[in-house]
N, C-alpha and C positions, 0 to 999 in steps of 0.2 A: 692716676692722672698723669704722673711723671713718663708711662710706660706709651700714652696715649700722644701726647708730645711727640718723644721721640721716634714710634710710630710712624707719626703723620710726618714728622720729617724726614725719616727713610724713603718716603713716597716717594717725596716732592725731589729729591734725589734720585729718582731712578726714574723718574719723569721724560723721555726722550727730549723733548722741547729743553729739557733744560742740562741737556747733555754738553759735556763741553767740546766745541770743533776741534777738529783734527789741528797739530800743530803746526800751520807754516805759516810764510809771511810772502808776502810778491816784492821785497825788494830785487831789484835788480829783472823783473820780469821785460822788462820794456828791452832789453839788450838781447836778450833769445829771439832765435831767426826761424827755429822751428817750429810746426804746431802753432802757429801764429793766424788766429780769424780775425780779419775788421769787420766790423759790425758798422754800416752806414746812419746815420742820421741826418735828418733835413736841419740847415742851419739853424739855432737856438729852441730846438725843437726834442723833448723829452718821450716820443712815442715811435714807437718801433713801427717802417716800415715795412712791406714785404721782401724786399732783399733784404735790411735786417733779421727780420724772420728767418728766412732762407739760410743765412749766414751760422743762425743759431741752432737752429736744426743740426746743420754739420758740424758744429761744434759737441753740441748735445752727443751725435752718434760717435763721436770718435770717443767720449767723455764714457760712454756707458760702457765701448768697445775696452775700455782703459781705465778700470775702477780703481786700479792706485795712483792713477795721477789726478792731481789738485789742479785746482783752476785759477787765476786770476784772474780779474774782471777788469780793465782799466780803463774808467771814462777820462775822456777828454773831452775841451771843449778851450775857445781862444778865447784871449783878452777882450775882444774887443766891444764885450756886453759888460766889463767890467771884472776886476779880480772877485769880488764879494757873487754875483750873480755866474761869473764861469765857472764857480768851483762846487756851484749849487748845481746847473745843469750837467754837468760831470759828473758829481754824485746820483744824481736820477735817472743819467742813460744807464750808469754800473749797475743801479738797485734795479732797471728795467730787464737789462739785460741776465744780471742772475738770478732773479725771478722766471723768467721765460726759460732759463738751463730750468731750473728747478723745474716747470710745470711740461717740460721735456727729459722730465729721470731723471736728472744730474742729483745727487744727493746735496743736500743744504750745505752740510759739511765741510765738502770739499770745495766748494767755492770761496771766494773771498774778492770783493767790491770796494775799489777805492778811485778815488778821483786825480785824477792827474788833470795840471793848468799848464800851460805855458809854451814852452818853444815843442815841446815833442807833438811830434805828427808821425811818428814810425819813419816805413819805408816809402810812406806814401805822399807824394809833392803837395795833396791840397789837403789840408786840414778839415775839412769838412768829410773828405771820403771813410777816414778811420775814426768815427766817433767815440768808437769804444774798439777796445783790441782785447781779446780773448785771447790769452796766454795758457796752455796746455802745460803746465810741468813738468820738466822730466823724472820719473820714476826714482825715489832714493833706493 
C-alpha cells in the first residue's frame, strides 16, 4: 500500500501542469525600452481588440523567435474607476493577454502577469493607448 502511495505521488510530480515555472520576476520591467509591445484596450474594458490582437501576434512571433527570453505581462489601468476595481481590470487585461501569448505558442512558463495601478502609462501620453505593455526580457 505504502509503495502505491508513493507511486501515485511521483506521478503527480512529473505531472507537466504541475511543473514548477521558470524562475524570474518582472520587477523593474516597466523601465526597459526595448522589446517593449502596448497592447490597446478600450477604456474600462477587459477584451482584446483587433489591434490588441495584432499587437500580440507580434509579440507571440518575436517570443517563439526567442525561446530564452521570459515575458512580462503588465496590465494597467487608471484610478479613476476606483483603486479596488483598477487593479481588478489590470489583472484581467494581463490574464487576457498571456492567455492569447499562450494560444499563439508562447510557453505558459515563460510568461508572467501582473497588475500595475497608477501614475505609469510608459512612453505613451494617454493612458488608455498602452493597456497592457509586453515586456520581452533580456536573455541571462
Amino acid at each position: 500500500m505504502r509503495a502505491v502511495i508513493l507511486a501515485a505521488g511521483l506521478l503527480a510530480l512529473a505531472d507537466p501542469a504541475m511543473a514548477q515555472p521558470r524562475p524570474f520576476n518582472c520587477v523593474g520591467a516597466e523601465q526597459l525600452e526595448d522589446d517593449v509591445i502596448a497592447v490597446p484596450f478600450a477604456r474600462n474594458s477587459t477584451s482584446l481588440g483587433p489591434a490588441g490582437r495584432s499587437a500580440i501576434e507580434t509579440a507571440a512571433a518575436q517570443a517563439r523567435a526567442e525561446p530564452e527570453r521570459n515575458i512580462c505581462v503588465l496590465g494597467h489601468a487608471d484610478r479613476r474607476a476606483g483603486a479596488e476595481t483598477s487593479t481588478q481590470i489590470a489583472a484581467r487585461r494581463a490574464r487576457a493577454v498571456s492567455l492569447a501569448l499562450a494560444q499563439n505558442g508562447v510557453e505558459r512558463d515563460r510568461v508572467r502577469a501582473e497588475a500595475r495601478v497608477g501614475a505609469y502609462s510608459g512612453r505613451v501620453s494617454e493612458p488608455g493607448a498602452r493597456a497592457v505593455t509586453i515586456v520581452i526580457l533580456p536573455a541571462r
